[in-house]
N, C-alpha and C positions, 0 to 999 in steps of 0.2 A: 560781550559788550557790557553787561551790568556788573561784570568786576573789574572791569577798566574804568567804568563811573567811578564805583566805591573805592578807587586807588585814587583817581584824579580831586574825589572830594576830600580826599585826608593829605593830599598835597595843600589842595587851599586852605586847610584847615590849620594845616602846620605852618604855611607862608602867613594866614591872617594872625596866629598868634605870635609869630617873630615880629611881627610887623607894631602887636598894641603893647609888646612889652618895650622896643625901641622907641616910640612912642611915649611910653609911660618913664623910659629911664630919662626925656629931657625933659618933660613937666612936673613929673613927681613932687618938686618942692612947693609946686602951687596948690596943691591939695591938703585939704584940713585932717587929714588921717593918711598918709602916705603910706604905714606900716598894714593898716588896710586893703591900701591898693596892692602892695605885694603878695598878700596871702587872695584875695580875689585872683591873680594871676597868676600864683601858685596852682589854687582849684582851676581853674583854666589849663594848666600845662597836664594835669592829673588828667582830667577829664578827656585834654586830643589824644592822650595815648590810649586811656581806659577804652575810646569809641572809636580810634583809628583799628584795633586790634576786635572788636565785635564787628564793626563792616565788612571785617577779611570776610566774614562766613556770612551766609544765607541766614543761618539760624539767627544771627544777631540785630539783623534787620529791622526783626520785631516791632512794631508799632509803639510798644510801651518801651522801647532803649530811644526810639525816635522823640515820643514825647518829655522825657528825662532830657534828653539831647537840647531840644526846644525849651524846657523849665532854666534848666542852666541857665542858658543865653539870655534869656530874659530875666534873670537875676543878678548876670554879669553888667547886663545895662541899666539896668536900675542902679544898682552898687554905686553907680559913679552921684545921684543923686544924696546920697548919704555922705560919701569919702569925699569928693569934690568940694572946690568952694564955689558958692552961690554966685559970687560974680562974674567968676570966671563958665562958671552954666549961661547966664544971665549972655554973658557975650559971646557964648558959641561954642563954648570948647567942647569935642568930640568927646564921644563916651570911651568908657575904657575898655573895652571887648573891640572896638571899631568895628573894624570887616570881620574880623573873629565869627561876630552875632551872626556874621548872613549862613552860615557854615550847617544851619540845620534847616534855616529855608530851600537849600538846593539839595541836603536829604530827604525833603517830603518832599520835592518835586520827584527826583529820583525815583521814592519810593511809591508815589501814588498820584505821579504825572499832575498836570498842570495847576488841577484844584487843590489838591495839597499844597502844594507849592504859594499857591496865594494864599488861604487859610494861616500856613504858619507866617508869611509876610506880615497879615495884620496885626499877626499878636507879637511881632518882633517892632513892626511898627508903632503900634500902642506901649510897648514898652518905651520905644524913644519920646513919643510924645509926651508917655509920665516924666520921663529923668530931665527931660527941656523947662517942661510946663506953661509951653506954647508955640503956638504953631509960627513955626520962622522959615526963609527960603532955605537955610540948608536944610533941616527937618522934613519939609517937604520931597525935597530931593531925594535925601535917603530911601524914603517913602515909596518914592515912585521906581526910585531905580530897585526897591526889593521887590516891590510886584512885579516887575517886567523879571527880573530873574525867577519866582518863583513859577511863572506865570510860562517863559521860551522855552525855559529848560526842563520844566514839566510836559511841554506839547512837544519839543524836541524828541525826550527821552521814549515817549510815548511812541511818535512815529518811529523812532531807531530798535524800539521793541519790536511793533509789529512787523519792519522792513526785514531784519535777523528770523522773525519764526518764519515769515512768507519764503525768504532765502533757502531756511532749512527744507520747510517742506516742499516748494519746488524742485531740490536734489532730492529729494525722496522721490518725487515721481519718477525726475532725469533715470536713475537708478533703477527703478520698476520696470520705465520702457527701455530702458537698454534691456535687461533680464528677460521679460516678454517678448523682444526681439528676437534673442538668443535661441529663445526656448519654443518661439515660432520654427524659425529653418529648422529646425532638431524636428518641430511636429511635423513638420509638410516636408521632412527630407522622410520621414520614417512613418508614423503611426498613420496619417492621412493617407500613402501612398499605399499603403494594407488595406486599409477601408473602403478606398475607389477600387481597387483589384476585386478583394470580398463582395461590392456593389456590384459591378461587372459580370464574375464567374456565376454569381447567384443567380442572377437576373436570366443568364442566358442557360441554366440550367433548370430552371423550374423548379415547380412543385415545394417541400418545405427549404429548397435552397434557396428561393426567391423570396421569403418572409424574412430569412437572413439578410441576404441582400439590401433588403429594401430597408432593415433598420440600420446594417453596417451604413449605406447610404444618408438617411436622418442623423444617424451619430459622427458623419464626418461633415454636413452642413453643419450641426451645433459647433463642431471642435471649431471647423473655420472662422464663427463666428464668434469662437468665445476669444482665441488668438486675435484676432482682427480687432477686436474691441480693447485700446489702448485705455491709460488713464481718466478718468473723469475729468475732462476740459475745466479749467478754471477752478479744480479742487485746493488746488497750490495754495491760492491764495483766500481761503477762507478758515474761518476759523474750524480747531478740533471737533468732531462729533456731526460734521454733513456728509452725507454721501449724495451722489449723483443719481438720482430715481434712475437716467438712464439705461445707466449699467448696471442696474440691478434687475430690471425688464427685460435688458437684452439677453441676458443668460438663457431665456424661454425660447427665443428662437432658431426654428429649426427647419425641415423640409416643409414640413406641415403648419408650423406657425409665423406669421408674420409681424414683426416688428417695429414698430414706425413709431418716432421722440423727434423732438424738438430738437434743432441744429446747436442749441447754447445748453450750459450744463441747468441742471433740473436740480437741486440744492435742497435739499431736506434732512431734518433730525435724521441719524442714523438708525435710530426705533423706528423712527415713523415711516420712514423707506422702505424698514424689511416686512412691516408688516403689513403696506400695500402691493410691498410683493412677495407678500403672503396669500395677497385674497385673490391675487391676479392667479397666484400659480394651481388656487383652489377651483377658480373658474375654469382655466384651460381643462384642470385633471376634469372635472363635469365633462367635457369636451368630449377628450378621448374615451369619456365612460357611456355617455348617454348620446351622442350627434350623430354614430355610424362609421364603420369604417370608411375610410376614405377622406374624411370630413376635414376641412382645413379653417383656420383660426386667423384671428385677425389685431391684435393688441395696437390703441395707439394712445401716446400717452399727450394732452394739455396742459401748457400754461398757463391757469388766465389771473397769475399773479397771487391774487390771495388764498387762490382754489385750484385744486388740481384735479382732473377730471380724466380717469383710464377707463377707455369703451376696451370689453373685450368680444367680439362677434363671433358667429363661426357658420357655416354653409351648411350645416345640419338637416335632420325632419323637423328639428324645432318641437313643439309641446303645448297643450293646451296650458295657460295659465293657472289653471285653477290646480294641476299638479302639486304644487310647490307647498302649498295649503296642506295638501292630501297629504304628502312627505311628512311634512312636520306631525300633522297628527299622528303617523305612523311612526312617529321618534326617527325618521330620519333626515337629520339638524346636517347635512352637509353644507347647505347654501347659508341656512338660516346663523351657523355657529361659522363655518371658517368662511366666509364671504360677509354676511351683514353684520355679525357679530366683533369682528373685527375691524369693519371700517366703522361702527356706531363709537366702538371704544374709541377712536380716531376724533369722535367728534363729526363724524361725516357720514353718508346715504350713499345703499348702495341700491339701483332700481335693476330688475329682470324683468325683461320683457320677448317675448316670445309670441311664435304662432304657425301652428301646424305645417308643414311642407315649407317654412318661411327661414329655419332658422333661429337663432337667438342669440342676445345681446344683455351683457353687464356692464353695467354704465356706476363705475364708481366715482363719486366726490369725495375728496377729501380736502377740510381747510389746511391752509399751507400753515 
């Protein structure tokens, strides 16, 4: 898309300059320096090629070939101020770049969408109002119809940007869940159907074949779940650098942990995401270390717009509160460094709360 632009702008560029030199060849004789007017449109004919052949590339783009670009033109219009005769100014006669000059206002739209696009208008505008030396209805005209180009073709190019990257990264996901697809059947034709077997023989054989069992069992809930969980809804269309808290959470769930998000995708910095599911995944491990075998987990994750709020519970003995205290002083920083430590750095609070025979609960905030 954006080198179909910079082709289509050096078309205009080349029709507006055929256009003021045909132009300049039937008036020429009324101008008090004519030999002027041809070397100004000489530097003009220099110039569409010098900038048609920099827009080919990326690199040429530059801001400072744009601003040169925009100097020009507004010295092509001026020009006619100097070369021109005064009466024939005085009654209207068009500048000598004409449409030529509009040729860098619809490069800063291009290049920097709509407010570029008007910016350089004004000062191509201000140039026409010097070489007039007052405001007339064609003058105005000019005027108006530069900002409205500066102005479409800027918010134009802007949506046709972001419509192309949304495009792109929607076939990227297309892509992923076809793949994920794929590579589901392949999991549930093959590795899962080993794990429910492994789950089964263990279970009915006892003893250390049953601790097998029972994790081959957990390790084929996870796979299910990690298969199952397609692309991040609505990832497509946002910009680079969000991830989906969801599916970053869901990874945790398993026979023993419970999982539960919001039905719409959960949209956060890609930092910020991994390291609340970092404190989630610090909490669980507390779980499995300290709650008792058996003990099941409970992760659910809130939207409430500017704040995000992951309880993670568990059916536990639970713990006097004043523990956590006792830890710390004993230098062991589990809670304190990969759970509060890492949502404070977040800018957010994370509260434990607990109590004997009851269980316990981490209730992370973090601002969105």
């Amino acid at each position: 898309m954006e080198t179909a632009l910079w082709r289509a702008l050096a078309v205009f560029r080349g029709l507006g300059l055929a256009y003021a030199v045909a132009l300049y060849l039937l008036r020429h004789d009324g101008y008090r320096h004519p030999t002027g007017g041809w070397l100004v449109l000489l530097a003009m004919t220099a110039w569409t090629v010098v900038v048609a052949l920099a827009y080919r590339r990326p690199a040429g783009r530059r801001w400072s070939v744009l601003g040169a670009d925009l100097a020009l033109a507004l010295a092509a219009v001026l020009s006619a101020r100097f070369l021109d005769d005064p009466s024939r100014i005085a009654a209207g006669a068009q500048t000598l770049p004409v449409v030529w000059a509009a040729a860098p206002v619809l490069a800063f739209a291009v290049r920097g969408g709509w407010a570029a696009g008007v910016g350089a208008a004004c000062v191509v505008a201000a140039g026409d109002l010097a070489h007039r030396g007052a405001v007339t209805a064609a003058t105005a005209n000019n005027i108006v119809l530069l900002l409205l180009a500066g102005a479409i073709v800027g918010y134009v190019v802007a949506l046709a940007r972001r419509g192309e990257e949304s495009l792109a990264q929607a076939r990227s996901v297309e892509a992923a869940t076809r793949e994920r697809e794929r590579l589901s059947r392949d999991i549930h034709d093959g590795v899962l159907q080993v794990l429910a077997m492994v789950s089964r023989r263990g279970a009915s054989a006892g003893g250390e074949a049953a601790e097998l069992g029972r994790l081959a069992a957990e390790q084929e809930v996870a796979l299910r779940a990690l298969v199952a969980t397609g692309p991040a809804e609505g990832t497509a269309l946002h910009r680079d650098g969000e991830v989906d808290l969801r599916a970053l959470l869901s990874t945790y769930s398993s026979s023993s942990v419970t999982v539960s998000c919001p039905g719409t995708a959960v949209l956060v910095a890609r930092a910020r995401g991994r390291e609340v599911a970092a404190a989630v995944g610090a909490a669980l491990a507390n779980v499995t270390s300290h709650a008792g075998a058996g003990a099941r987990a409970w992760v659910l994750l809130e939207d409430e717009g500017d704040e995000l709020v992951v309880s993670v519970r568990d059916d536990g003995g639970g713990f006097d509160a004043e523990r956590l205290s006792a830890a710390e002083a004993q230098g062991r920083l589990g809670v304190a460094r990969s759970i509060r430590g890492r949502v404070a750095d977040l800018g957010g609070s994370a509260l434990v709360r607990s109590t004997p025979g009851d269980g316990a609960e981490v209730e992370i905030r973090v601002p969105r």
